[in-house]
N, C-alpha and C positions, 0 to 999 in steps of 0.2 A: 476374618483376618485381613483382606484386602481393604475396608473400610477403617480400622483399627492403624494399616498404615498409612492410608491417605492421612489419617488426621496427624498420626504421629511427619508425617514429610511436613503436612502443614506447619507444624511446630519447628524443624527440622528449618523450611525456608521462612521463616520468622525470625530465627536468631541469627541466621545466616544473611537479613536484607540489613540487618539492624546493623548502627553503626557500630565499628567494633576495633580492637587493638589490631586484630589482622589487616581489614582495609585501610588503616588509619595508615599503616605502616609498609602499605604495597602500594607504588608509585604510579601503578596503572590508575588507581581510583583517587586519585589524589583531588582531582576538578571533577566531583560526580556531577550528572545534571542534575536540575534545577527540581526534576519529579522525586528523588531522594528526598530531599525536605519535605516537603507535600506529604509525603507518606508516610515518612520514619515513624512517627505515634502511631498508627495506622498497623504495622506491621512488625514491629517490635516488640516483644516480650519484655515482661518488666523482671527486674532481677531476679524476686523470690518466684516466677512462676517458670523460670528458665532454671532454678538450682533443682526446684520439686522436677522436672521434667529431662532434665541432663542424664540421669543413669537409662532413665527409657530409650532417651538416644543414642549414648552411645551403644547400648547394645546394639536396637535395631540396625545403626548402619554398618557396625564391627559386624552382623551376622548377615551384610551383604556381600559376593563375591567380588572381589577389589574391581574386577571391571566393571560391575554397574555400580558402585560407591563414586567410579568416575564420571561415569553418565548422568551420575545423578548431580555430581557437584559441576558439571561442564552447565547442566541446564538450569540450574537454579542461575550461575552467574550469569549467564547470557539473559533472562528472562528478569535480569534483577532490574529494579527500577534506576539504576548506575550506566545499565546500558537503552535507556530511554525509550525503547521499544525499537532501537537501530533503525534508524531512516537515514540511508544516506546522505551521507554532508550535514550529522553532527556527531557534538561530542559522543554521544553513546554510541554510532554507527563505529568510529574511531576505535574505543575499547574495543569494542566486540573482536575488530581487526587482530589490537594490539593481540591480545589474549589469546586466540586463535594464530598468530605467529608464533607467540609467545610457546604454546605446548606444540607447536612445529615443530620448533627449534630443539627443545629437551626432548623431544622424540629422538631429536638427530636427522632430520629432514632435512633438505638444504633449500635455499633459495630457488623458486622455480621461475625466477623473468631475467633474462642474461639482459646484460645489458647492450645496446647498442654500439656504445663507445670506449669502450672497454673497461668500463668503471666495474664495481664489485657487482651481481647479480642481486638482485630484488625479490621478496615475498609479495610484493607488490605490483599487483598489473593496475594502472591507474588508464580512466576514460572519461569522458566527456557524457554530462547523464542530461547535457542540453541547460537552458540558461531560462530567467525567469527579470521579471524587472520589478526593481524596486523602486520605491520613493526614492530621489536623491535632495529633489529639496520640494516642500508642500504647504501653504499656507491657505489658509480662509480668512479674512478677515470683514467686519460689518460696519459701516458710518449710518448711524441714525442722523436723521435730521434735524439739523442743529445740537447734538452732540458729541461725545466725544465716541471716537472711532474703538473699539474692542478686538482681539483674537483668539483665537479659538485653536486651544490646545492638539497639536499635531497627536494622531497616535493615541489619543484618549478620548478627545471629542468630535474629532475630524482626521481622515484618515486618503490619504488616494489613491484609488484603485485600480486597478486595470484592466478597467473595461473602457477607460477611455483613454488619450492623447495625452501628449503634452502641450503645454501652453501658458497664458495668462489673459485674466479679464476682467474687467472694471465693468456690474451693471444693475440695474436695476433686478429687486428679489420677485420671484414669479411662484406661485402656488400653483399644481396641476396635479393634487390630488394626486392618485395611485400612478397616474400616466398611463392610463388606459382606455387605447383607443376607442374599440367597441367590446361590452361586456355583454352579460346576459339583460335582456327586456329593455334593450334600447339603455344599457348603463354607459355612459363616457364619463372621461376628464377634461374635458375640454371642451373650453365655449368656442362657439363659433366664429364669433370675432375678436377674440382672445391672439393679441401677437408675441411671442416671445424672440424675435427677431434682437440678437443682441444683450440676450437678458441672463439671468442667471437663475436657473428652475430647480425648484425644489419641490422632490416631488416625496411618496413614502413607498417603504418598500414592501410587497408583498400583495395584498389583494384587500376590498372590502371586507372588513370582518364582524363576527357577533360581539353581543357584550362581555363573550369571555374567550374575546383577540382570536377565536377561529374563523375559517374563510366562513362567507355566506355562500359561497357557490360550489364549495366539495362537499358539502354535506359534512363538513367539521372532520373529513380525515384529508389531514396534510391540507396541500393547495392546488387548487386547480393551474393550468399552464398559462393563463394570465398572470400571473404574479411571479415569470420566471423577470431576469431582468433583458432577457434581449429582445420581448416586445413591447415592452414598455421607456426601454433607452430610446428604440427606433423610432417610435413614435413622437417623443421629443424632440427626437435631433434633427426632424424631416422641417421643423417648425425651425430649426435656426436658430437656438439661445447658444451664449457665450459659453457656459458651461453647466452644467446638473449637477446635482447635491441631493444622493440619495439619500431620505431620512429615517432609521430603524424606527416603526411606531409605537409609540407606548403602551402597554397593555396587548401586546400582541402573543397570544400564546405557542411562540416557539424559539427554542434558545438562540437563533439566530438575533434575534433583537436585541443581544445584548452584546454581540459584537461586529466589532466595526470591517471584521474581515469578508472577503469572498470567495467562492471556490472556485470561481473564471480568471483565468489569466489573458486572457485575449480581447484585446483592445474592439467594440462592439461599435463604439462610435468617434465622430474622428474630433470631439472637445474633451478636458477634463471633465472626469466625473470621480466626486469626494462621495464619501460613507458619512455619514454622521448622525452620535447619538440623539434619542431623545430629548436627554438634558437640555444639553446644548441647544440643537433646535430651538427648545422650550425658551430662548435666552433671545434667539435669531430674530422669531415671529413675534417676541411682544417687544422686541426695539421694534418690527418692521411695520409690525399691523397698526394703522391709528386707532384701529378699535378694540384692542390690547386683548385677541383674544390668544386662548393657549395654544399649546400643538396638539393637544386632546381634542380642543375645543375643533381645529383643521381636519382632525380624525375623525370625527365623527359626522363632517359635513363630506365628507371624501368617501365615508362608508354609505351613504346617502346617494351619491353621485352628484356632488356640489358642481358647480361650474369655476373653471381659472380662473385666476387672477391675478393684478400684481400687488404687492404688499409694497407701496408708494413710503412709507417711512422709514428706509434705510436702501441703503447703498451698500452690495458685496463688494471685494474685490480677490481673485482666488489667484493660485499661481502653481503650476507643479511640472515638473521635472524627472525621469526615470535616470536609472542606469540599470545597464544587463550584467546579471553575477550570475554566471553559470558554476554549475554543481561541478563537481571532481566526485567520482566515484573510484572504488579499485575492488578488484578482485586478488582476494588471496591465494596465493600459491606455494606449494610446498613441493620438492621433485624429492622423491627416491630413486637413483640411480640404479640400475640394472645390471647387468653383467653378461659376457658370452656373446653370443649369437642373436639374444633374443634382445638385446639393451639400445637398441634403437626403433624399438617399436615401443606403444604408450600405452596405459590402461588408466582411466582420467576417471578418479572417486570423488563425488562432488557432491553440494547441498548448497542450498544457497544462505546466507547470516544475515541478511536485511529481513525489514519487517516492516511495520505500518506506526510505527513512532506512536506520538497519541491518537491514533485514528485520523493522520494527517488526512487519508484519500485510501479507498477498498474497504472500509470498514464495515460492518453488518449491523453496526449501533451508533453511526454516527461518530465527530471528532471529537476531541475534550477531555477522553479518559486513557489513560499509558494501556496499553496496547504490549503484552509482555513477550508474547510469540513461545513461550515455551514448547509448545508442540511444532509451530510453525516458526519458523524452523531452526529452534535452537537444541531439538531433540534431532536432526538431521546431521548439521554442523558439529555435534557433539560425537556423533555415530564416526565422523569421519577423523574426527583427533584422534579417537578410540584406536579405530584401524590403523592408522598411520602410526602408532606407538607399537604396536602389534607385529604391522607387517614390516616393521626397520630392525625389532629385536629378530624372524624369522628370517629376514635378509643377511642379517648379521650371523647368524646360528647356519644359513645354508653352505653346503660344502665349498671350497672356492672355484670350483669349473661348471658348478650349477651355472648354467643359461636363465638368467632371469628378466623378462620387461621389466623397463624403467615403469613407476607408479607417480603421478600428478595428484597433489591434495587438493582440493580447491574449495573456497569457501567467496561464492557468487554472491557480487553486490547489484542489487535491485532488480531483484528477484519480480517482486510484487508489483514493480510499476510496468513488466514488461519484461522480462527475460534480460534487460541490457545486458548486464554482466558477461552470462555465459555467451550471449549473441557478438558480443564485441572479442571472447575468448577466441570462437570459430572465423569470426572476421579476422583477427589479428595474431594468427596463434602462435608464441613462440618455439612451440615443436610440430612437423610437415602435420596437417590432418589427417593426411593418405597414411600416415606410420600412426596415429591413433586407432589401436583395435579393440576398446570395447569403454564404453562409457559408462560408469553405474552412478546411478543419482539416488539419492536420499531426500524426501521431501513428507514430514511429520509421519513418523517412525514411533511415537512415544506414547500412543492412547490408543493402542489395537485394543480391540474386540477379542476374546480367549482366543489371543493370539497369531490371529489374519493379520496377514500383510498380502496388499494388492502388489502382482511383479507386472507392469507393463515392459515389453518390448523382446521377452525370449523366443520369440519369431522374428525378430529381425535381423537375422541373420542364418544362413544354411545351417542347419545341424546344432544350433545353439541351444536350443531347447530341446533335444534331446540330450547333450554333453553336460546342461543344468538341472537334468530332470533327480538325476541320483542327488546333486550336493543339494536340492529342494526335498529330498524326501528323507535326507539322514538328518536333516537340521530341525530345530525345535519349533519356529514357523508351522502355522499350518499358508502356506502360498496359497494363494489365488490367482490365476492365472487368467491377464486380461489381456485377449487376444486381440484387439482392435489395436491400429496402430499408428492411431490418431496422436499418440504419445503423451496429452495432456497438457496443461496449464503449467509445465515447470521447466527445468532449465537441462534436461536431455532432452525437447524440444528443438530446443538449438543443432545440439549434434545429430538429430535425425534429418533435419533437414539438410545437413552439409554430411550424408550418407555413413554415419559412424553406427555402428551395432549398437544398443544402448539397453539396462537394464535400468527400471526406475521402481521406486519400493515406496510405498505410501500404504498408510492405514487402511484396509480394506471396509471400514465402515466409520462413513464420516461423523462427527459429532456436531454439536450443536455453538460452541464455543469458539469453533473456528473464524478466524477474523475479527473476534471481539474481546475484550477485556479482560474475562474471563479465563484465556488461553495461559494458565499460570500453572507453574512448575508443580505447584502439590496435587496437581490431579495428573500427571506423568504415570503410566505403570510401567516402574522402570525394569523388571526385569524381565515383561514382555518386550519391550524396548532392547534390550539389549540381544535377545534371541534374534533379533532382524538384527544387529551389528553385526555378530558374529558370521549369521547366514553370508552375509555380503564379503566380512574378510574370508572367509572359505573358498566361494567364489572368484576373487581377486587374486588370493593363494593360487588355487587351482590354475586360471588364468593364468598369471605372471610366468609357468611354469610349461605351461601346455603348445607343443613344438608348433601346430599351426595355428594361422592367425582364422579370423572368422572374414565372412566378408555380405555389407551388407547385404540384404534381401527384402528392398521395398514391399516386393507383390507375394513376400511369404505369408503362411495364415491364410485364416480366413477372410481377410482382409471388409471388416464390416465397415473402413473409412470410406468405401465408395459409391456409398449411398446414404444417403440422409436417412435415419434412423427414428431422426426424434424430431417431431412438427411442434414449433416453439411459439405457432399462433401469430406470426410479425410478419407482415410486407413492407418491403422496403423502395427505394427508389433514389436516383442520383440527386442530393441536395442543389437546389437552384443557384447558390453560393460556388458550387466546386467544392464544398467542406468536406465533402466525403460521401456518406448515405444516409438516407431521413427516413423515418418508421412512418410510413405510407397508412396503416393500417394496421390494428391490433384486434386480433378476434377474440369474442368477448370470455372469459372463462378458460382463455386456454392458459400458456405455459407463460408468454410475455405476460396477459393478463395479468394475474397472479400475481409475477414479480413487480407491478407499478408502472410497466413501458406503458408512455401514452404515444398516443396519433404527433407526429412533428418534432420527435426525438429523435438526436442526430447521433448514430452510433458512433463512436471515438474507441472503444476495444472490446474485441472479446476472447476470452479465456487467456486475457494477461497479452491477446495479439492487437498492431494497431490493426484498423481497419480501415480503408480507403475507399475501395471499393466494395460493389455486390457479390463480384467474384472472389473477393476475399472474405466475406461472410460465408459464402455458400462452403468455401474448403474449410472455414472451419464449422461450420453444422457438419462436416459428413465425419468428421473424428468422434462426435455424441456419441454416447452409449444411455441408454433409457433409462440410466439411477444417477445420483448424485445430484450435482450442481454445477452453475458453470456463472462466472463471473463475466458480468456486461459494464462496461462503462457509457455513460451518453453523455450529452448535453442537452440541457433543458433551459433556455432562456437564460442564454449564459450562463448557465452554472451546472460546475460537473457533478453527476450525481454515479454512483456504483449500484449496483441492483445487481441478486442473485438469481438466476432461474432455475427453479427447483425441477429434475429433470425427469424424477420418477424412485421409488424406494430404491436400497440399496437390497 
């Protein structure tokens, strides 16, 4: 039966993504993004296989109970390719908002961010998710000798990056190969009296490779840490050229070569440095070279270990300019007012609605493909409409001298890059912390296992987990109770650290599709899903109603965060930069091994935390528990990579 509905939900979100008289005619999706088109063939039923299939639906979802027909219809939209996989600061991240105010409001929720100056209050907490630079103005341009001068299309052929400065330069075109210093068996790029003093370098990107565009030096998986771009920039720039001109190589087997973006944001060296295609290229070196050979022809004396030089038949001249356009981010908020005695204390029901857009950055399969988050976490966000529809008609039904806590909706934006949202919540809260007493988070709720849902955190607080134990055992959940109180990669992270009680519910057995493509609405079970909603407004109910308040209890439990539990196989040590800490050492076969860490990787986050220092690694290895996984961010020669470490079965 359960596979019977997967296919029929599949059917179910097929007619549902497909363009249609409802969306046409609802102003939220009025400007869908750009992955709508891309897909619509794709995911659309054609008419006669949507009339044979219509009666099978509506049964199936008329013989669902109206709260999970909601859950189900909250997670399809969220995970539809309209909301672009919600990466804050675009259009999809936007909708997701809209629509999530949207069934606030028809709940009867009110606005939960007063305003400062006495204007009307807001659903909207908006913050600063930091700033990034773009091109503001960028040109490459070539003069062959005795010719007429050409340019080269911004954005298509040529592109600026931000690994280097701004500036401008007029100079002579320089060949140096991969730009590597020293490789294996005595391999360089560089002659020895080779000067680029002034010049303009073009070099290619990536490493020597075989004749079917793999490294020669990984053994054909991926690439060795030569071919990151921040030692082979360094080595360029030590030699003094005008500017570098990194060139994607033809024939290189990985889809990076076929675009002109990066995934470093951080200026590596202090000239501009342009991307530029093959094509193009291919256009550069036979104005430049007098002995008209290709960029192929360059590629394969580079994969050799050719010696520099300068290509004496043309003259660059390059030019480029930034501006910084910082993100706006906001978190959604809904208040239910309280009443009595109890209505200035808080109970804050949250998930976070961002996601990984098309595998912008965290992805498990790389960037390029929409990224839907259905489980992650639009089966969260969904969980909380639910409740908030719920607990405002139970509000409204309670006697009028019931004592009731005020309730906070929240639907936390950027989640996944980092906790910001909720972190900027507890930084800037517009109701006291100290009157927040109990935080419950929802984070992918929608693909339990018959039934488990993991509850971190009903030890943090005196007597909380005994007072949760009954509304745990009458509810249809089987809980799991994760004693460690490390709290996890999610956004009641935030409120543990700023001493709030907090319960968090996550799938007690993780899947395989988390963080990838994959994560799409028709593999949802929704009415295990909905068992963990329900659990949680119980909970809430109970809460909102119960005369005293909880208070935390850091060192309740057994408390397994104060000791490192799980050896991840990495030495670390303070980077010679200041940048933070560098992976000293990776032992071989162990847990780093595994996930890809190499020797000279510069950690940047882990479990969604930044990370600066050693001592901020070490607190977060003692939160590990010996199953799951844990997300690591680095840097690898300029370029951010994400890697999982697989921590131990579940």
């Amino acid at each position: 039966m359960k596979t019977s509905m997967h296919r029929t939900f599949a059917l179910v979100s097929s007619c549902i993504l497909a363009p249609s008289a409802l969306f046409a005619q609802t102003p939220l999706f009025s400007d869908a993004p750009a992955a709508v088109t891309a897909q619509e063939g794709a995911v659309a039923a054609d008419n006669s296989s949507l009339a044979q299939a219509t009666p099978q639906l509506h049964s199936v979802i008329q013989g669902l109970p109206l709260d999970t027909q909601r859950f189900n219809e909250h997670i399809i939209v969220l995970s539809s390719p309209w909301m672009g996989g919600r990466l804050p600061g675009t259009p999809g991240m936007e909708f997701a908002m809209d629509y999530m105010e949207y069934w606030l409001k028809r709940a009867g929720i009110e606005p939960g961010v007063p305003s400062s100056d006495g204007s009307p209050a807001s659903f909207r907490q908006a913050f600063d998710l930091g700033g990034r630079r773009v091109a503001k103005d960028q040109s490459v341009s070539v003069t062959p000798t005795g010719g007429a001068a050409f340019s080269l299309v911004p954005d298509q052929e040529v592109q600026l990056s931000g690994l280097g400065k701004e500036g401008s330069a007029t100079g002579t075109l320089a060949f140096v190969g991969y730009g590597i210093e020293e490789g294996p068996e005595g391999y360089t790029s560089f002659s020895k009296d080779h000067s680029l003093e002034g010049k303009v370098a073009l070099c290619f990107r990536f490493e020597p490779m075989n004749a079917e565009g793999k490294s020669l030096w990984s053994g054909g998986d991926g690439w060795s840490a030569q071919a990151g771009f921040q030692g082979k920039l360094a080595a360029i720039a030590k030699r003094n050229p005008a500017a570098i001109i990194v060139i994607n190589p033809p024939g290189a087997s990985d889809p990076r070569a076929t675009s002109l973006g990066t995934s470093g944001g951080r200026a590596l060296v202090e000239v501009p440095v342009f991307m530029m295609s093959a094509e193009a290229a291919d256009r550069v070196v036979q104005a430049a070279d007098a002995t008209h050979r290709t960029v192929m022809d360059l590629r394969h004396e580079a994969d050799k270990g050719g010696a520099s030089f300068d290509l004496t038949g043309a003259t660059a001249a390059v030019a480029a300019s930034y501006e910084e356009k910082k993100t706006r981010a906001e978190n959604v908020i809904g208040l239910l007012k309280g009443r009595g005695s109890l209505a200035s204390e808080y109970i804050v029901i949250g998930g976070h609605l961002d996601h990984l857009g098309n595998g912008d950055f965290g992805s498990r399969e790389g960037p390029g493909k929409l990224h839907p988050g259905a489980d992650d976490n639009a089966s969260g966000a969904a969980g909380v409409m639910i409740i908030a529809d719920d607990l405002a008609a139970k509000y409204a039904a309670a006697p009028a001298d019931a004592s009731l806590r005020s309730v906070l909706f929240m639907g936390f934006s950027a989640e996944e890059s980092g906790l910001n949202g909720s972190r900027h919540y507890v930084e800037h809260p517009p109701y006291p912390i100290k009157d927040t007493v109990l935080m419950m988070n929802f984070d992918m709720i929608g693909r339990m296992t018959k039934d488990r849902l993991s509850v971190t955190g009903a030890n943090s607080a005196k007597g909380m987990l005994e007072w949760a134990k009954p509304i745990f055992d009458r509810g249809e959940c089987t809980v799991v109770i994760n004693e460690a109180m490390g709290g996890g990669g999610s956004d009641h992270a935030s409120f543990r650290a700023a001493g709030v009680p907090f319960l968090f519910g996550i799938i007690a057995d993780f899947h395989a599709d988390y963080h990838t493509s994959r994560d799409v609405s028709e593999l949802i079970e929704r009415e295990s899903g909905m068992k963990a909603v329900r659990l949680w407004e119980d909970l809430a109910w109970e809460m909102a109603q119960r005369p005293e308040r909880f208070h935390f209890d850091d060192q309740s439990g057994p408390m397994r965060g104060t000791q490192i539990r799980v050896r991840i196989g990495m030495r670390t040590k303070d980077a010679e930069d200041g940048s933070g800490i560098e992976v000293s050492d990776v032992t071989k076969d162990s847990i780093s091994d595994r996930a890809g860490l190499l020797k000279g990787d510069h950690v940047v986050k882990f479990n969604k935390q930044s990370i600066k220092t050693r001592e901020e690694l070490v607190a977060e290895l003692r939160k590990l528990e010996p199953k799951g996984e844990v997300q690591i961010v680095i840097t690898r020669g300029g370029e951010e990579k994400t890697l999982f470490l697989k921590l131990g079965d579940e």
